[in-house]
BALOBA-1460 file (C-alpha; in Angstrom, 3 decimals):
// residues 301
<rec num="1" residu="x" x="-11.997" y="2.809" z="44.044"/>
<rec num="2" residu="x" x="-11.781" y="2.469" z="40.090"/>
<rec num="3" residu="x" x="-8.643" y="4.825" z="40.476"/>
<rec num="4" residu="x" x="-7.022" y="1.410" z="42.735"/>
<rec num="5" residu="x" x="-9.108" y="-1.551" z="40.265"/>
<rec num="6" residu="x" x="-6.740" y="0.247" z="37.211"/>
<rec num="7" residu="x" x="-3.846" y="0.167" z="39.429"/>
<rec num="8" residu="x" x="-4.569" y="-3.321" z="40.319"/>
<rec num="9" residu="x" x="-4.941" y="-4.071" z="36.375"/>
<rec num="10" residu="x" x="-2.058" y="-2.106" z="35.698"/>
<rec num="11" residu="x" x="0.631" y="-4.075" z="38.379"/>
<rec num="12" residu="x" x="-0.926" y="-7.878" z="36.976"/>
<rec num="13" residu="x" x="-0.134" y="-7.005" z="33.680"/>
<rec num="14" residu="x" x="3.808" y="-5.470" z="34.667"/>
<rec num="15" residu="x" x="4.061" y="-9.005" z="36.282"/>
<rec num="16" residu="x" x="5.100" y="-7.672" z="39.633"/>
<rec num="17" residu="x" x="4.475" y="-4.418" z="41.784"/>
<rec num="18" residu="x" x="8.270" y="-3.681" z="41.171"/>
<rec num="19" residu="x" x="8.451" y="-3.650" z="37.505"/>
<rec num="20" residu="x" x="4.990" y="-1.353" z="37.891"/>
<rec num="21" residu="x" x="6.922" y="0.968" z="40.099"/>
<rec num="22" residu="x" x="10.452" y="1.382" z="38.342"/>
<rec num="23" residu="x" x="7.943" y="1.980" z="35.418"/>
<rec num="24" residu="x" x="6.208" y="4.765" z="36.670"/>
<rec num="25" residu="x" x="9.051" y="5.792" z="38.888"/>
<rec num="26" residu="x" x="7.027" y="5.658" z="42.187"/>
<rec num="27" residu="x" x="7.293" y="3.722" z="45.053"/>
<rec num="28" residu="x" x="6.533" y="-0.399" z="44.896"/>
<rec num="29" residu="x" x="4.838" y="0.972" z="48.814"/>
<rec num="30" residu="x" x="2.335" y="3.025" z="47.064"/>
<rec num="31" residu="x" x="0.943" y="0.620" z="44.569"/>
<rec num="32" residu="x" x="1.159" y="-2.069" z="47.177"/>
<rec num="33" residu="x" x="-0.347" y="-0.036" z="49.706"/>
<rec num="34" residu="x" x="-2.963" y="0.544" z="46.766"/>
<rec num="35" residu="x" x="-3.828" y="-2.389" z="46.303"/>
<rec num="36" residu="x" x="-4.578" y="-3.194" z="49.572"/>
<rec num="37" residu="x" x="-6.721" y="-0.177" z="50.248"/>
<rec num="38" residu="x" x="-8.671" y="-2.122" z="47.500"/>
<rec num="39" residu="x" x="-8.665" y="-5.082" z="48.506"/>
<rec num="40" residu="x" x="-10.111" y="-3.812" z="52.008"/>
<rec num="41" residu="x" x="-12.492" y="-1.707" z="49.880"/>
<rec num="42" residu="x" x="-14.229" y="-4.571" z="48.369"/>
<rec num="43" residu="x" x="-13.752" y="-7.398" z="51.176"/>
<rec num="44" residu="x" x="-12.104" y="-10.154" z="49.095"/>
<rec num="45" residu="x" x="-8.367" y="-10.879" z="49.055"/>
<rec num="46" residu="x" x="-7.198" y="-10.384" z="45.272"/>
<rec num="47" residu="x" x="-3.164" y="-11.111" z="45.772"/>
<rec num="48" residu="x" x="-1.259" y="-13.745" z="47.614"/>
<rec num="49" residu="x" x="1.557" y="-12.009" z="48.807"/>
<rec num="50" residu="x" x="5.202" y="-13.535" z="48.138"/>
<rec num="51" residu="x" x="8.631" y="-12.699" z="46.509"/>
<rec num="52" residu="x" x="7.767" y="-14.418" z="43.019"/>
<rec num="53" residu="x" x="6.291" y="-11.493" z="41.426"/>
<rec num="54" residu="x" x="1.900" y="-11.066" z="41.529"/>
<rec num="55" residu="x" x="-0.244" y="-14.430" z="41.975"/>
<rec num="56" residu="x" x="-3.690" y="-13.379" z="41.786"/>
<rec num="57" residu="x" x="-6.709" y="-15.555" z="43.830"/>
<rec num="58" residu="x" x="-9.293" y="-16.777" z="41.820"/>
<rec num="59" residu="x" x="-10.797" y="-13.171" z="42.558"/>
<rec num="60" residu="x" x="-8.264" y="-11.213" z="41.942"/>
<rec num="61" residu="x" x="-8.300" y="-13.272" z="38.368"/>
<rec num="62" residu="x" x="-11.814" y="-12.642" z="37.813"/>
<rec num="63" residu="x" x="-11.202" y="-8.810" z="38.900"/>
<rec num="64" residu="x" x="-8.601" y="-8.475" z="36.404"/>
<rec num="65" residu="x" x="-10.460" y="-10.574" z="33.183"/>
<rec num="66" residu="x" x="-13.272" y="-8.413" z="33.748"/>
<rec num="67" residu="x" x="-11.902" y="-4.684" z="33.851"/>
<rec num="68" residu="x" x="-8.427" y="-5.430" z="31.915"/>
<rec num="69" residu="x" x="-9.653" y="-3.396" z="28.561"/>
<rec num="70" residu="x" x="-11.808" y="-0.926" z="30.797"/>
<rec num="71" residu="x" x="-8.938" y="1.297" z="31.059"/>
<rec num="72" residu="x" x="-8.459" y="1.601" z="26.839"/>
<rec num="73" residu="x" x="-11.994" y="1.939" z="26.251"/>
<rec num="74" residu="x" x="-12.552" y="4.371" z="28.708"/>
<rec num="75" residu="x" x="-9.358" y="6.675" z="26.927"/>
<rec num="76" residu="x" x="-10.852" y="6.111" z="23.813"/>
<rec num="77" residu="x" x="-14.737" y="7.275" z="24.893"/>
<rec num="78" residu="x" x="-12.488" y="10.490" z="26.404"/>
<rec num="79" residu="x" x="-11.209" y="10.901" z="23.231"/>
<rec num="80" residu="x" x="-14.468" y="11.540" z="21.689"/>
<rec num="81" residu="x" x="-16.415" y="13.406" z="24.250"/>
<rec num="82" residu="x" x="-13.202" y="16.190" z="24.305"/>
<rec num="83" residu="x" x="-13.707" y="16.014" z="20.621"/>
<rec num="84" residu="x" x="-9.978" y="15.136" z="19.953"/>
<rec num="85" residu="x" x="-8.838" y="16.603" z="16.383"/>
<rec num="86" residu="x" x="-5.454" y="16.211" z="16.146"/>
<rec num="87" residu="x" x="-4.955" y="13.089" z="13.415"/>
<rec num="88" residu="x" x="-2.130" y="12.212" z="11.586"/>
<rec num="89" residu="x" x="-2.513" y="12.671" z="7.873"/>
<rec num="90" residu="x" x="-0.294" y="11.078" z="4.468"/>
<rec num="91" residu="x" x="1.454" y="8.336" z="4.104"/>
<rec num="92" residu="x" x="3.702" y="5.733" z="6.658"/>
<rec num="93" residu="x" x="6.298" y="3.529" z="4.717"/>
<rec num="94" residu="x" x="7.083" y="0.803" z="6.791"/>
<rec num="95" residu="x" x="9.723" y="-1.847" z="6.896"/>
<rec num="96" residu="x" x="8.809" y="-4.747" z="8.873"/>
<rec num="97" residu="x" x="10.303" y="-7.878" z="9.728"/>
<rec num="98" residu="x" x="8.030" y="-11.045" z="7.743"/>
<rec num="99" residu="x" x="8.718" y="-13.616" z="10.691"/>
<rec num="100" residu="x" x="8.346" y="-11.012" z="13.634"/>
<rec num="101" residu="x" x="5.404" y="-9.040" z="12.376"/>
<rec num="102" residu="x" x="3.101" y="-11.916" z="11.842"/>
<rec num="103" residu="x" x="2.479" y="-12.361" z="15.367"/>
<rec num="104" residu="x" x="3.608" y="-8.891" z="17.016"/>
<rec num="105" residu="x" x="2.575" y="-6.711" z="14.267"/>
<rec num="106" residu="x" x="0.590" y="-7.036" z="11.614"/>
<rec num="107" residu="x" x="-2.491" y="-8.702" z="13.727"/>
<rec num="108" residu="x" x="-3.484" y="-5.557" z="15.109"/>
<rec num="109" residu="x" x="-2.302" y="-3.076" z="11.735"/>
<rec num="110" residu="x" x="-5.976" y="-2.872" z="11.025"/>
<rec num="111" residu="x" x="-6.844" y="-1.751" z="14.366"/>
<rec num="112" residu="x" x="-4.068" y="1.270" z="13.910"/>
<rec num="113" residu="x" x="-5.605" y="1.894" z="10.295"/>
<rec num="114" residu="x" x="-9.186" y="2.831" z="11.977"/>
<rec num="115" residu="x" x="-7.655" y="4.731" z="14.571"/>
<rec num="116" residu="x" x="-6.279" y="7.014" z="11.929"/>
<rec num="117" residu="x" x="-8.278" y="6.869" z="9.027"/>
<rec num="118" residu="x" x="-6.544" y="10.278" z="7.352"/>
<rec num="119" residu="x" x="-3.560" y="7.829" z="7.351"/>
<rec num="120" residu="x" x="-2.177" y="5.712" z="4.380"/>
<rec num="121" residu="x" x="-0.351" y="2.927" z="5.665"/>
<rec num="122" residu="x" x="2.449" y="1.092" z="3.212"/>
<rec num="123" residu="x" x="3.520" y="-2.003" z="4.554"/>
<rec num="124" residu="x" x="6.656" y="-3.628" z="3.019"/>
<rec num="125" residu="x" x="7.784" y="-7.136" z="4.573"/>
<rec num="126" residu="x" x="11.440" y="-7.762" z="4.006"/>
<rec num="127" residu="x" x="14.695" y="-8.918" z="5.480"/>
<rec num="128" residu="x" x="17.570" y="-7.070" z="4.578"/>
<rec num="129" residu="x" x="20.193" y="-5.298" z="4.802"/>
<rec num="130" residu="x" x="18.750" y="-1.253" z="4.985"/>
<rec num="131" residu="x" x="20.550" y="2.314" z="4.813"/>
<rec num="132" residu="x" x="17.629" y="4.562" z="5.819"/>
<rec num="133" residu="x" x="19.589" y="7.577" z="4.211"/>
<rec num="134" residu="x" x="19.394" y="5.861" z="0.950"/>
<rec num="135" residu="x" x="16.048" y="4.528" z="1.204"/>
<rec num="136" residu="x" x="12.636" y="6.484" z="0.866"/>
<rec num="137" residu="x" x="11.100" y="3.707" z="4.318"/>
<rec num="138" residu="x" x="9.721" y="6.543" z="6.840"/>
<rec num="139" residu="x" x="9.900" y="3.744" z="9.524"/>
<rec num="140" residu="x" x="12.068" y="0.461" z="9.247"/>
<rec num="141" residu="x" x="12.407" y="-2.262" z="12.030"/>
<rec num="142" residu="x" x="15.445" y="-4.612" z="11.714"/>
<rec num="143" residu="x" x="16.820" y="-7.395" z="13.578"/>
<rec num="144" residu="x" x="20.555" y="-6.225" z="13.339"/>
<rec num="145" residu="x" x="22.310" y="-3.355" z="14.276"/>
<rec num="146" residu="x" x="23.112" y="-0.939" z="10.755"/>
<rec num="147" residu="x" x="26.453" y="-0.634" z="9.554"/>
<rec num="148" residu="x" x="26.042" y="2.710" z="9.744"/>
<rec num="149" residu="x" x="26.273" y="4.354" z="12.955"/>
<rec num="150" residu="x" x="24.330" y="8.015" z="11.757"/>
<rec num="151" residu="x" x="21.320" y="6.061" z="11.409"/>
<rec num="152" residu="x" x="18.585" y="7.340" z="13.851"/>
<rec num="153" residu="x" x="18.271" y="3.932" z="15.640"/>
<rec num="154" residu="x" x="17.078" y="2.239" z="18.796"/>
<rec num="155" residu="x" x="16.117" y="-0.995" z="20.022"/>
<rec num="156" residu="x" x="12.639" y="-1.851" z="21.305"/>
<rec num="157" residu="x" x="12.863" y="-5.389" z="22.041"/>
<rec num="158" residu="x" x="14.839" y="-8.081" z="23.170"/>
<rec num="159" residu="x" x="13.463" y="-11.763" z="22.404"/>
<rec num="160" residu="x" x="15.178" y="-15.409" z="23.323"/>
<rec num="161" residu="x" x="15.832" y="-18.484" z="20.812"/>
<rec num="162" residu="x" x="14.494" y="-21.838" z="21.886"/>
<rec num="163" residu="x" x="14.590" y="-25.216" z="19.987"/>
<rec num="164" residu="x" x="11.204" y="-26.680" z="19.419"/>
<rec num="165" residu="x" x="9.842" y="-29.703" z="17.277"/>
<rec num="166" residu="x" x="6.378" y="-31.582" z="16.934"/>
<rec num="167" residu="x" x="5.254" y="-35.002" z="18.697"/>
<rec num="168" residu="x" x="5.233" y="-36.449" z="15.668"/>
<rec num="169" residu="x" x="8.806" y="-35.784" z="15.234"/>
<rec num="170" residu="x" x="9.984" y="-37.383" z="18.509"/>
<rec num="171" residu="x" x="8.034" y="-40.098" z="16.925"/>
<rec num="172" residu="x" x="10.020" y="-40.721" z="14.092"/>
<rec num="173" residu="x" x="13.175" y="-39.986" z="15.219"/>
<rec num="174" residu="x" x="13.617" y="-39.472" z="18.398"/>
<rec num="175" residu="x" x="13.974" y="-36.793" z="21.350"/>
<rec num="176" residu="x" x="16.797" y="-34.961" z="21.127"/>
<rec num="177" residu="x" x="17.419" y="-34.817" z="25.238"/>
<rec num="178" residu="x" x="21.558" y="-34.436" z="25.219"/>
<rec num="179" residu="x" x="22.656" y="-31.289" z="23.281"/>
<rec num="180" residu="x" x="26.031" y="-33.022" z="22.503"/>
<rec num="181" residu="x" x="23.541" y="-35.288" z="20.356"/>
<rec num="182" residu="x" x="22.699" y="-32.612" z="17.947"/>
<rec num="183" residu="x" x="24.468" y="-34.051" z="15.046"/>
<rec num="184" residu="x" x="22.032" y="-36.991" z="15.083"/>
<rec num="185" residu="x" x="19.036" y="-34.691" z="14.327"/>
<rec num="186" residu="x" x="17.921" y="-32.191" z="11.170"/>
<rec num="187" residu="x" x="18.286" y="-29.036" z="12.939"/>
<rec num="188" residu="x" x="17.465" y="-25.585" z="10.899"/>
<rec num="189" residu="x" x="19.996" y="-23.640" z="9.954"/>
<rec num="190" residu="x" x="19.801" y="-19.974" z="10.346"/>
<rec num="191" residu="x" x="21.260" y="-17.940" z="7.178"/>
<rec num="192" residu="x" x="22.421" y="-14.394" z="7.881"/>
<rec num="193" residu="x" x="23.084" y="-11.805" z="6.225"/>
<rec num="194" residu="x" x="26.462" y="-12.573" z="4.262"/>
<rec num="195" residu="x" x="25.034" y="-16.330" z="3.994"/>
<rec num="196" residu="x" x="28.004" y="-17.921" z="4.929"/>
<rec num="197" residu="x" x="27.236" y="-20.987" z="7.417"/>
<rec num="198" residu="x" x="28.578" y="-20.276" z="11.186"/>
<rec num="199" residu="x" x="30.643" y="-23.773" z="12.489"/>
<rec num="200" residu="x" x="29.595" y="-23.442" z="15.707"/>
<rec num="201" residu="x" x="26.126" y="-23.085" z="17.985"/>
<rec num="202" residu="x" x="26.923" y="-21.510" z="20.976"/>
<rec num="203" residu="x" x="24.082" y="-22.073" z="23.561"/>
<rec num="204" residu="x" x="23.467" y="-20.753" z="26.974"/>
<rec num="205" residu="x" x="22.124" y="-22.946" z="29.577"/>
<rec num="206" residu="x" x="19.136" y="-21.021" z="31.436"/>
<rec num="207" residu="x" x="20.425" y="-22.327" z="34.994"/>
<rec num="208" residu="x" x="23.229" y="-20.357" z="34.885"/>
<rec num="209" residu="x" x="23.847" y="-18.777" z="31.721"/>
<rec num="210" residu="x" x="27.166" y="-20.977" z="31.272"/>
<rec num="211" residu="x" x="27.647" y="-20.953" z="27.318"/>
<rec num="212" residu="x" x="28.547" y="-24.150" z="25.553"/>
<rec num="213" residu="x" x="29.895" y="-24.442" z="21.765"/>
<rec num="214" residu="x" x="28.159" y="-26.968" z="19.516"/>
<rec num="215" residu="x" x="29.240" y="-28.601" z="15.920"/>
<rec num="216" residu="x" x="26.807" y="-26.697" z="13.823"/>
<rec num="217" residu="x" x="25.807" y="-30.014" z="11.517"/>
<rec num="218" residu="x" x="22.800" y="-28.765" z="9.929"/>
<rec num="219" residu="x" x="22.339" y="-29.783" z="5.906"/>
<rec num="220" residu="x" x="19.405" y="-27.189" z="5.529"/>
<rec num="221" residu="x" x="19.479" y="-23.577" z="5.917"/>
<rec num="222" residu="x" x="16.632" y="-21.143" z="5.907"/>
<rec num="223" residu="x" x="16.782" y="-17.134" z="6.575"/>
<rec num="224" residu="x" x="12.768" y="-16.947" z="7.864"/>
<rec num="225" residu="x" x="11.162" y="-17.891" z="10.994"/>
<rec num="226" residu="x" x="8.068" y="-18.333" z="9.345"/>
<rec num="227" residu="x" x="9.051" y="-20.867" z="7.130"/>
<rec num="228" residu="x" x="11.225" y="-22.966" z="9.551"/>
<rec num="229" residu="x" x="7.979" y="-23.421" z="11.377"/>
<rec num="230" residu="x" x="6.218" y="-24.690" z="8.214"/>
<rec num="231" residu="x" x="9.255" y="-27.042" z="8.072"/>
<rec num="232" residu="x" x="9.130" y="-28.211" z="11.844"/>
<rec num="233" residu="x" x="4.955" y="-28.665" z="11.026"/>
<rec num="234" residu="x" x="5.561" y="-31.747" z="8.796"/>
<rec num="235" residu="x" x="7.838" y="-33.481" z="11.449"/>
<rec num="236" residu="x" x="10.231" y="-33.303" z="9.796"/>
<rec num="237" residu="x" x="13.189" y="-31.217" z="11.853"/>
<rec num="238" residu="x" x="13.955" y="-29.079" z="14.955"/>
<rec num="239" residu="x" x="13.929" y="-25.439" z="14.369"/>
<rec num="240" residu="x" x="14.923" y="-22.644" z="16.525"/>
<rec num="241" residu="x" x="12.481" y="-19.984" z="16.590"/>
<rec num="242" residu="x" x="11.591" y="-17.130" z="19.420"/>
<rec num="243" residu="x" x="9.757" y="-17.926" z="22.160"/>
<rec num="244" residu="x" x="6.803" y="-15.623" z="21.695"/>
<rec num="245" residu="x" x="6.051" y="-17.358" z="18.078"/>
<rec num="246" residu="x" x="5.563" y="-20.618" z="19.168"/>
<rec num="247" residu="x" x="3.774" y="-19.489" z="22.759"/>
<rec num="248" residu="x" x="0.481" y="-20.833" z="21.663"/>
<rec num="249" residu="x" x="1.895" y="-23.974" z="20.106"/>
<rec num="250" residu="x" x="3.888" y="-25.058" z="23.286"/>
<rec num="251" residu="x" x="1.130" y="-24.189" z="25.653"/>
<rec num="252" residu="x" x="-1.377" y="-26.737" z="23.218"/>
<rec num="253" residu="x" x="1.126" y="-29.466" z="22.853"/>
<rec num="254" residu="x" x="1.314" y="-28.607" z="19.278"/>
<rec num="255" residu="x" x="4.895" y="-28.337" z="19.450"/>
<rec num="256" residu="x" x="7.538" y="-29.024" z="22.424"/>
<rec num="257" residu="x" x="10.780" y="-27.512" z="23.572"/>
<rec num="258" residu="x" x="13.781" y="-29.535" z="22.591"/>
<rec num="259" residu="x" x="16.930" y="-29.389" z="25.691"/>
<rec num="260" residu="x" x="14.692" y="-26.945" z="27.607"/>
<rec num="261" residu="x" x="17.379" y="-26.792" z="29.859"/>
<rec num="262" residu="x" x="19.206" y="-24.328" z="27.250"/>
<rec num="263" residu="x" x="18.382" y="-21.151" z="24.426"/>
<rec num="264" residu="x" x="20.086" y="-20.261" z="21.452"/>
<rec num="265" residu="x" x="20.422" y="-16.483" z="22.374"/>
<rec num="266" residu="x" x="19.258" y="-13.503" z="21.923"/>
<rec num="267" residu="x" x="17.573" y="-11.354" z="18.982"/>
<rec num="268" residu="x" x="17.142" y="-7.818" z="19.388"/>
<rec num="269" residu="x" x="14.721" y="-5.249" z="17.414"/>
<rec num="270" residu="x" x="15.675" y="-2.129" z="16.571"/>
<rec num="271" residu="x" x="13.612" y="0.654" z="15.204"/>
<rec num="272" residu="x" x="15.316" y="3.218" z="12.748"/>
<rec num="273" residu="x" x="13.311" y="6.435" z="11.045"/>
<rec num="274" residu="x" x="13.575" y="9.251" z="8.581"/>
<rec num="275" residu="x" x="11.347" y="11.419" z="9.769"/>
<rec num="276" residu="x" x="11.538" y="14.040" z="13.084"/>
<rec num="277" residu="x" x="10.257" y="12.429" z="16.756"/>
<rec num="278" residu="x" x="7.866" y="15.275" z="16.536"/>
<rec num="279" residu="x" x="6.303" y="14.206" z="13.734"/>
<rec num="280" residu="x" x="2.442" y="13.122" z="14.364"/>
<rec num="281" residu="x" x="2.931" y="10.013" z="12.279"/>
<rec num="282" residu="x" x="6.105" y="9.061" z="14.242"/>
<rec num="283" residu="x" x="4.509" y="9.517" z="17.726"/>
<rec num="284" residu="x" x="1.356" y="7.643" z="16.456"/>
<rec num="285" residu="x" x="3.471" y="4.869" z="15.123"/>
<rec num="286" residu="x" x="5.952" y="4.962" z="18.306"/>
<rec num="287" residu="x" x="2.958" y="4.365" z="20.576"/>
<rec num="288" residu="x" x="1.418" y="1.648" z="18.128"/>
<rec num="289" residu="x" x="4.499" y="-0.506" z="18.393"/>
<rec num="290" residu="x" x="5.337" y="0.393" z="22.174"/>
<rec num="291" residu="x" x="1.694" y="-1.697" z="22.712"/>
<rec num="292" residu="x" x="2.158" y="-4.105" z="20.646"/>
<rec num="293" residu="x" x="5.506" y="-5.039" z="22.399"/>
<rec num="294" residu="x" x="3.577" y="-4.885" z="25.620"/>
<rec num="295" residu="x" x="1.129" y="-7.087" z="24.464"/>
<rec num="296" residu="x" x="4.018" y="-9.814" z="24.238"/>
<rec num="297" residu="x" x="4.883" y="-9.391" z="27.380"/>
<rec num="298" residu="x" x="2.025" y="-9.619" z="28.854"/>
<rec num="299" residu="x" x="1.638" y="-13.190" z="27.082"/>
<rec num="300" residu="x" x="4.761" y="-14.844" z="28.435"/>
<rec num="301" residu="x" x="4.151" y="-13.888" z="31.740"/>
């Protein structure tokens, strides 16, 4: 039975018993067929069945808030009784992202420094352009592909741009409800790396995916997500950040979408190294950031 309550877990938190399957590379049959061995099992009905992914009963909720972290504790009391003694050891130089890591990253750093307490963790937060042969970074993760194509690189996540501002900026000036109306409104510019000013916003409407080019009109210009958001706190202007940043904010009525109806694009992450796959620090650190990516997606479900 516990074998089907972490399968259960498992499929909520994939968002559907197909993602779960392609995943594992079984058949979406078995876990469904799972599930419902489970369900019979304990009497109670934990999924409503349709084609819009999982939509769990008020049991099925309370099934999954109450064993969701069973499955990680119960690997990590494993780990002790087998007396696990393989640790990496040293020093990991990282590169992170400032705007990114602050809410995928660094909040659970400290939890990966007590894992491994024989390892020394150096965290550098920059944006920039990065050669990894050049540099002495053992790990780096960038929001750009490298110029140069011998770089050991590959991307690890793929996040969307929305426009957001605060109540108290529809207040002052206005909603911005018509994109075409942009020009009207202090938008957030987003600098890049050469710093030159692009003349056009191209958008993508989310119905669809039809693209439309906008003037780009906007008189300030900022290279950080972070600090946008400080910017878009005061009422001030409209900032597009990723969605995941702001999840919290939106969900509060802290801040609201601006032309929900369309997204800026698309940011991926890439992670480039210097040291070998097989390296214990690598695998440790490939595994850290595989969760914490999870973790996202599990919150925007």
């Amino acid at each position: 039975m516990f074998d089907d309550i972490f399968i259960f877990v498992s499929a909520v938190k994939y968002g559907s018993f197909l993602t779960m399957a392609k995943h594992l590379g079984v058949a979406q049959s078995t876990i469904s067929r799972r599930v419902k061995s489970l369900e019979t099992t304990l009497g109670i009905t934990l999924v409503k069945r349709n084609t819009q992914g999982i939509v769990l009963t008020s049991r099925g909720q309370l099934l999954f808030e109450k064993f969701k972290d069973c499955e990680s504790d119960l690997t990590k009391l494993i780990k002790l009784v087998c007396n696990e003694t393989e640790s990496a050891s040293g020093t990991l130089k990282l590169l992170l992202p400032p705007a990114f890591s602050q809410y995928a990253i660094s909040p659970y750093l400290g939890e990966l420094a007590r894992e491994n307490p024989n390892l020394n963790l150096e965290c550098y937060y920059k944006y920039h352009n990065i050669n990894m042969t050049k540099e002495d970074y053992d790990i780096a993760i960038i929001s750009y592909l490298p110029d140069q194509a011998t770089q050991k690189v590959r991307a690890i996540y793929t996040t969307k741009i929305i426009a957001v501002c605060t109540p108290g900026y529809i207040e002052r000036y206005g909603l911005l409800s018509n994109i075409e109306d942009a020009g009207n409104h202090l938008i957030l510019g987003k600098l890049f790396g050469s710093e030159a000013k692009i003349k056009y916003m191209h958008l993508h409407r989310e119905a669809d995916e039809e693209s439309i080019q906008v003037p780009n009109s906007t008189r300030l210009m900022i290279n950080n997500f972070t600090q946008g958001l400080a910017i878009v706190n005061s009422g001030t202007a409209i900032c597009f950040v990723p969605e995941e940043s702001v999840y919290d904010e939106l969900k509060s009525g802290k801040l609201i979408r601006v032309v929900p109806d369309y997204y800026l694009g698309h940011m991926t992450f890439y992670m480039l190294r210097n040291i070998d796959i097989n390296d214990l620090r690598y695998k440790i650190f490939d595994k850290f950031i595989q969760e914490c990516i999870q973790r996202l997606k599990w919150k925007i479900c």
